[in-house]
C-alpha positions as semicolon CSV with decimal commas, in nm:
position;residue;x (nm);y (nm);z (nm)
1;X;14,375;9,544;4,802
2;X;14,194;9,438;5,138
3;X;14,135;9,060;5,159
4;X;13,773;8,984;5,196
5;X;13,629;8,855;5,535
6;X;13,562;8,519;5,480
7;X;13,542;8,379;5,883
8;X;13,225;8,370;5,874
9;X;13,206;8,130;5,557
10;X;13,490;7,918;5,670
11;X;13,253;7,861;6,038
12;X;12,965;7,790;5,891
13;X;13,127;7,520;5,686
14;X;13,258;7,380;5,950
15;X;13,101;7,138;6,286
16;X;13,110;7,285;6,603
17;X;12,999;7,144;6,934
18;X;12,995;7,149;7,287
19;X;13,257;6,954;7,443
20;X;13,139;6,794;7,744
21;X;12,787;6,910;7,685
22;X;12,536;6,665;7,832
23;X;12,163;6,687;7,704
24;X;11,982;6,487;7,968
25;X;11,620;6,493;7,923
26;X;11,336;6,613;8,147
27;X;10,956;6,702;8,154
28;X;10,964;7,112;8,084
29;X;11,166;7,278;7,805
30;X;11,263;7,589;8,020
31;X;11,351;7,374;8,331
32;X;11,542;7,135;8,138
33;X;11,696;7,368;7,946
34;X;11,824;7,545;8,283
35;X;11,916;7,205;8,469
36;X;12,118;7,123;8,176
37;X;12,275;7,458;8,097
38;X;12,359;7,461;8,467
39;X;12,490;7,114;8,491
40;X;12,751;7,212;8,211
41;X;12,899;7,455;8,413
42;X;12,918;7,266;8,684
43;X;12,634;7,314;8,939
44;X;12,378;7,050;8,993
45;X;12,049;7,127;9,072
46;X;11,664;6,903;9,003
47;X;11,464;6,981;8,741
48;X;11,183;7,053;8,959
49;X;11,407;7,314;9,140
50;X;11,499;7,557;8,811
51;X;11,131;7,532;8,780
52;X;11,066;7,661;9,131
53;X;11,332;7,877;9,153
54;X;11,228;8,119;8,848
55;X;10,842;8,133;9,015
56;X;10,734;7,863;8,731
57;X;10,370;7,777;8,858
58;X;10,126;8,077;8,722
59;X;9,877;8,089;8,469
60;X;9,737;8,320;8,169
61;X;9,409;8,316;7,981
62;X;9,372;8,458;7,662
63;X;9,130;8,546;7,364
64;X;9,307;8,543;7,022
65;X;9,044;8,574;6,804
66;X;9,249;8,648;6,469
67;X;9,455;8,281;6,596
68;X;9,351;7,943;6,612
69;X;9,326;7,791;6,883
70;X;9,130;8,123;6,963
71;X;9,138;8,045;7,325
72;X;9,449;7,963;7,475
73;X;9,607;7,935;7,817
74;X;9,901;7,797;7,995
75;X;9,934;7,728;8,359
76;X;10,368;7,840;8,365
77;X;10,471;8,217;8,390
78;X;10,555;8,422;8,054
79;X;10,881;8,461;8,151
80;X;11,085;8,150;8,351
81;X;11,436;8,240;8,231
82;X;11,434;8,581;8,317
83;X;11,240;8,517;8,639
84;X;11,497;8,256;8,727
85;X;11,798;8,502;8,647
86;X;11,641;8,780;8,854
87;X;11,512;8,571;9,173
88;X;11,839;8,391;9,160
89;X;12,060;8,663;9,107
90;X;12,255;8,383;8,896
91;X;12,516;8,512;8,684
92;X;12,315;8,487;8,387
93;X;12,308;8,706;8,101
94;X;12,029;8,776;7,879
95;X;12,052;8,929;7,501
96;X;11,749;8,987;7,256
97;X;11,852;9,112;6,887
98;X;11,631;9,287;6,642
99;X;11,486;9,069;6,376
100;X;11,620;9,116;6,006
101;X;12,016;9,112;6,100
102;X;12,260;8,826;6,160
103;X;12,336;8,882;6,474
104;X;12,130;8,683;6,680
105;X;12,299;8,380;6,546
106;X;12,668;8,540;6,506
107;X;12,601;8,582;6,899
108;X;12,467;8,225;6,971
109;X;12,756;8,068;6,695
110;X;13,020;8,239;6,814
111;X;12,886;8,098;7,214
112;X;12,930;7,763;7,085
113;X;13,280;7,854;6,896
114;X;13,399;7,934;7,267
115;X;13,311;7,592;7,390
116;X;12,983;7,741;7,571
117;X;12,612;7,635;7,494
118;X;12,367;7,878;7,502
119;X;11,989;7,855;7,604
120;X;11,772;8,034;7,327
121;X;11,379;8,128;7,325
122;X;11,206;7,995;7,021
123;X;10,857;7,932;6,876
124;X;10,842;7,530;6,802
125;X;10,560;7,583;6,477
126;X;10,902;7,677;6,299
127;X;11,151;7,400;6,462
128;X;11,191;7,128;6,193
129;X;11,196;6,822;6,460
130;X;10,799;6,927;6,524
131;X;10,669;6,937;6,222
132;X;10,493;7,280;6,174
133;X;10,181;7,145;6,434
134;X;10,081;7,448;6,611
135;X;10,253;7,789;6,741
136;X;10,352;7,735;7,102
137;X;10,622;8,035;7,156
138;X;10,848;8,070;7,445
139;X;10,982;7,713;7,406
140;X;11,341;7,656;7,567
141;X;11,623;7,493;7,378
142;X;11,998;7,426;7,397
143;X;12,231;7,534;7,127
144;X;12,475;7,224;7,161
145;X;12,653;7,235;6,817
146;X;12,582;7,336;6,443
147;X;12,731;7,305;6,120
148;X;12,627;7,458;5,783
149;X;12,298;7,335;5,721
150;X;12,146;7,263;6,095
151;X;12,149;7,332;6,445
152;X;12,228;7,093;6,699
153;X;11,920;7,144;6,958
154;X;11,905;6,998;7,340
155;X;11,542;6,972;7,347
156;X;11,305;6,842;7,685
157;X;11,190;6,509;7,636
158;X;11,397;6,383;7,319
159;X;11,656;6,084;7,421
160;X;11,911;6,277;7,153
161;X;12,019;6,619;7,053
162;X;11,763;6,730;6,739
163;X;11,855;6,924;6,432
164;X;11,652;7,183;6,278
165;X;11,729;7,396;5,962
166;X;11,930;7,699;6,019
167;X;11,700;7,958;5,870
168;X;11,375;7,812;6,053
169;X;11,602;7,842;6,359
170;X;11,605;8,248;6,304
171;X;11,218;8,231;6,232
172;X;11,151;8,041;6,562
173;X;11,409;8,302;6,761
174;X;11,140;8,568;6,584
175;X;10,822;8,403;6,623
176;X;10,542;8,709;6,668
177;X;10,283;8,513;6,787
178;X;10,063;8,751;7,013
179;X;10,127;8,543;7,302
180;X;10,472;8,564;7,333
181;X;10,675;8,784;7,073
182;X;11,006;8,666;7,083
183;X;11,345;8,888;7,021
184;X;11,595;8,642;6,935
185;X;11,640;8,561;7,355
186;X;11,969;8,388;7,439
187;X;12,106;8,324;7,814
188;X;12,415;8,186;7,849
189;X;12,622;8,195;8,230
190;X;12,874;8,518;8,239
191;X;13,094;8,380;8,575
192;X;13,079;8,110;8,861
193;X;12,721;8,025;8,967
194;X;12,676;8,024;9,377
195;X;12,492;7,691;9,438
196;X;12,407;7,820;9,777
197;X;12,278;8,140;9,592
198;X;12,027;7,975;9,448
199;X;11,900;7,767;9,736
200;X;11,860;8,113;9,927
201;X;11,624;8,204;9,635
202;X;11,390;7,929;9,737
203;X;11,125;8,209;9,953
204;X;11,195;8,472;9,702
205;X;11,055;8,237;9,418
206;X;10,739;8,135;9,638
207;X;10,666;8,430;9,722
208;X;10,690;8,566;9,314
209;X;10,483;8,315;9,251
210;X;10,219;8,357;9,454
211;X;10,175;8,731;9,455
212;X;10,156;8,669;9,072
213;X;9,918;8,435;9,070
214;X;9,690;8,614;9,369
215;X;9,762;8,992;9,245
216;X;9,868;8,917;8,869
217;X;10,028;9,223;8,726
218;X;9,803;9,164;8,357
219;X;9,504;9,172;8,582
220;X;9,248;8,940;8,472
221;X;9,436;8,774;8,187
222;X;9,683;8,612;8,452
223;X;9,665;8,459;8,763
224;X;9,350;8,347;8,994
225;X;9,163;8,646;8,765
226;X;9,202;8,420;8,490
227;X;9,132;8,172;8,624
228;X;8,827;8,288;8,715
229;X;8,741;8,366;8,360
230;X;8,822;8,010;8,269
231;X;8,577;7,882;8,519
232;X;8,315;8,140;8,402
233;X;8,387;8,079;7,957
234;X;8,520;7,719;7,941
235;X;8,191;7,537;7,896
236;X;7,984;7,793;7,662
237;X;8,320;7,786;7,422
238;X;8,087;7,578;7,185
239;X;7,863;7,894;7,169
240;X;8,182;8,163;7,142
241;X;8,419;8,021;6,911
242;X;8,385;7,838;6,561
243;X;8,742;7,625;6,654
244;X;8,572;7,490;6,957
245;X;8,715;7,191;6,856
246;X;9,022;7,243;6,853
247;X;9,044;7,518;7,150
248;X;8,934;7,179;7,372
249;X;9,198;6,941;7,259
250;X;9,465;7,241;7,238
251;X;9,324;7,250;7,636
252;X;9,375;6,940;7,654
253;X;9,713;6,920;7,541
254;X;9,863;7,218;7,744
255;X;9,781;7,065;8,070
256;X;9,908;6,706;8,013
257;X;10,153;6,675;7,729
258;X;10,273;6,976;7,607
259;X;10,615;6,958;7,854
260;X;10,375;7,002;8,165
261;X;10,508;6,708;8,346
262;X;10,106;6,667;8,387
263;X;9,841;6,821;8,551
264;X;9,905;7,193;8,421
265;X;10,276;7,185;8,560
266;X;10,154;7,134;8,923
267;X;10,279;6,829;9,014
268;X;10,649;6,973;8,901
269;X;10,527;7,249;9,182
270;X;10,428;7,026;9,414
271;X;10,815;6,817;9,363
272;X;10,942;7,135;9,392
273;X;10,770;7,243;9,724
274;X;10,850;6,935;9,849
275;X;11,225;6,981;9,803
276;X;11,194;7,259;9,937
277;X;11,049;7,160;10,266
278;X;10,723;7,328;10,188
279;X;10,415;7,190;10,420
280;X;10,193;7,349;10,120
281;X;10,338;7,067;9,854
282;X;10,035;6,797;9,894
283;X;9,806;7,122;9,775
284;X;9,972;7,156;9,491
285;X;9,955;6,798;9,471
286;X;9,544;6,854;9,489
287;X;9,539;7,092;9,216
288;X;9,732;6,860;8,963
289;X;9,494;6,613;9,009
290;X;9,228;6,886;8,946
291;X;9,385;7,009;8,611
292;X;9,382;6,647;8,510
293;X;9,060;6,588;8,538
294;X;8,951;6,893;8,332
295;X;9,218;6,801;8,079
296;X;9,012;6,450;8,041
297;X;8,699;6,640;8,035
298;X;8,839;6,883;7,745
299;X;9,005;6,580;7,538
300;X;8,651;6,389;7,568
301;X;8,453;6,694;7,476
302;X;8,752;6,752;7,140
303;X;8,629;6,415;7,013
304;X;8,304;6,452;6,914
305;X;8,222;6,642;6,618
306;X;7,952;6,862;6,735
307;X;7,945;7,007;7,106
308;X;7,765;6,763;7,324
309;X;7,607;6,947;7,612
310;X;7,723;6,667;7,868
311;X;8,059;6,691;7,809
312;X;8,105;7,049;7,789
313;X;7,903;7,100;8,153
314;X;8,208;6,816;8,266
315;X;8,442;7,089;8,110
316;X;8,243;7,368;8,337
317;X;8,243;7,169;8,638
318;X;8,634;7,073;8,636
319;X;8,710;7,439;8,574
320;X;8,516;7,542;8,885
321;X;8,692;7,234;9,081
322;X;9,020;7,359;8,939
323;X;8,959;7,744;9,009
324;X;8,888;7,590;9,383
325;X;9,195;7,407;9,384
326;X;9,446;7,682;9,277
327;X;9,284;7,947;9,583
328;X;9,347;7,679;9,814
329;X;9,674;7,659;9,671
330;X;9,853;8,032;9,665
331;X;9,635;8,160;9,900
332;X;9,794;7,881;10,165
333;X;10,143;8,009;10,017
């Protein structure tokens, strides 16, 4: 009679962790989650850098009008991981696993059963330790540990690992928001990283970031394009959308808190392009400034129950100063 397979039951009611696994927080989930995945095995680099180094300054604009918010942008690129793995030519590996099966968490388990923590793409409207606030997909976390009920989570600005339910876990790995369907995405590091690899990246990553930004390949839903739709729709969202409301402190909350490191993750940039030796660093500098002032101008215009035509022409003209700002910006890079 064949003995039934029961390793999977005895794991999951067991604890598993990291050893020697540091979660050391930062400003940006997908930087952090990089720095710290990085620093694990070894190789120390800034937070500011893994944001530079996968091309993390861009921007998309979008109109989801069967979503609230129903306008929604975000000034990083869609992609930071995988930029970062292909600019850097880092030895890390990336898996995605079709929803509906176990093995997107057999894969990230049995990571953490080797002694290994793996970086993994979620959607934090599912994550327990934020509360089910709003769908923000794409959001970078650290697998650190787990035992039967919850995952241990490194997580950006928290002081201490988080947990979140196991099943939410595999809803947030699956998350099919429009603006970022998520696979199930794990990285995890294959072999030895070359530190001086990934210095060398340093022009390749400018220059990805600036071609994306000045020749964006989703047109006019990315880059300066979008931008210029942003300057041209931000103040008449009153007269577009019914969630106006909320689209404006959603704004509001994607350039300043939402793991920016403020002003619409420019000033990360503009640390970054400074480390770098870049003269262009006090322009990105400029343009954080810029964002911030249009984030004030959204959160002012968010707090008054009906549209006030004063603050939504201060939401028009920081657009326009911002828009300004950012061509200044790539075009000098």
């Amino acid at each position: 009679m064949t003995e039934p397979d029961t390793s999977c039951r005895v794991r999951m009611e067991a604890m598993s962790h990291v050893s020697g696994f540091t979660h050391t927080p930062g400003n940006h989930c997908g930087s952090t989650a990089l720095r710290n995945l990085l620093a694990f095995h070894g190789v120390e680099i800034s937070e500011e850098m893994a944001f530079g180094l996968g091309a993390g300054a861009g921007f998309y604009y979008l109109a989801l009008d069967d979503a609230s918010p129903s306008r929604w942008f975000n000034g990083r690129t869609a992609r930071l991981e995988e930029s970062f793995r292909e600019l850097t030519g880092a030895a890390l590996e990336m898996r995605t696993f079709a929803e509906g099966d176990d093995a997107a968490w057999e894969a990230a388990a049995t990571e953490v059963d080797s002694g290994n923590p793996a970086l993994l793409l979620t959607d934090i409207y599912y994550l327990d330790h934020y509360g089910n606030s709003a769908h923000f997909p794409g959001h970078a976390v650290v697998l650190a540990g787990y035992d039967s009920d919850v995952a241990h989570l490194s997580d950006t600005g928290f002081e201490e690992l988080q947990t979140t339910q196991l099943e939410n876990l595999a809803r947030a790995r699956h998350s099919g928001h429009p603006a970022y369907p998520l696979e199930g995405h794990m990285f995890t590091v294959a072999e030895a990283i070359d530190q001086e690899q990934l210095e060398a990246a340093v022009p390749r990553a400018i220059e990805r970031a600036a071609s994306e930004m000045l020749e964006p390949p989703f047109g006019e839903f990315a880059g300066v394009p979008a931008l210029e739709r942003l300057a041209a729709e931000a103040g008449s969202w009153p007269e577009a959308v019914e969630d106006w409301q909320w689209c404006a402190r959603f704004a509001y909350q994607v350039i300043e808190r939402r793991g920016t490191g403020g002003g619409c993750f420019r000033l990360m940039y503009s640390r970054f392009l400074e480390e770098a030796g870049q003269d262009e660093a006090p322009l990105a500098a400029e343009a954080a400034a810029r964002w911030t002032e249009l984030a004030e101008a959204f959160r002012a215009a968010s707090e008054s129950d009906e549209p006030r035509p004063e603050l939504w022409r201060a939401v028009d003209s920081g657009a326009e100063q911002v828009l300004e700002a950012e061509r200044r910006l790539w075009t000098s890079l």
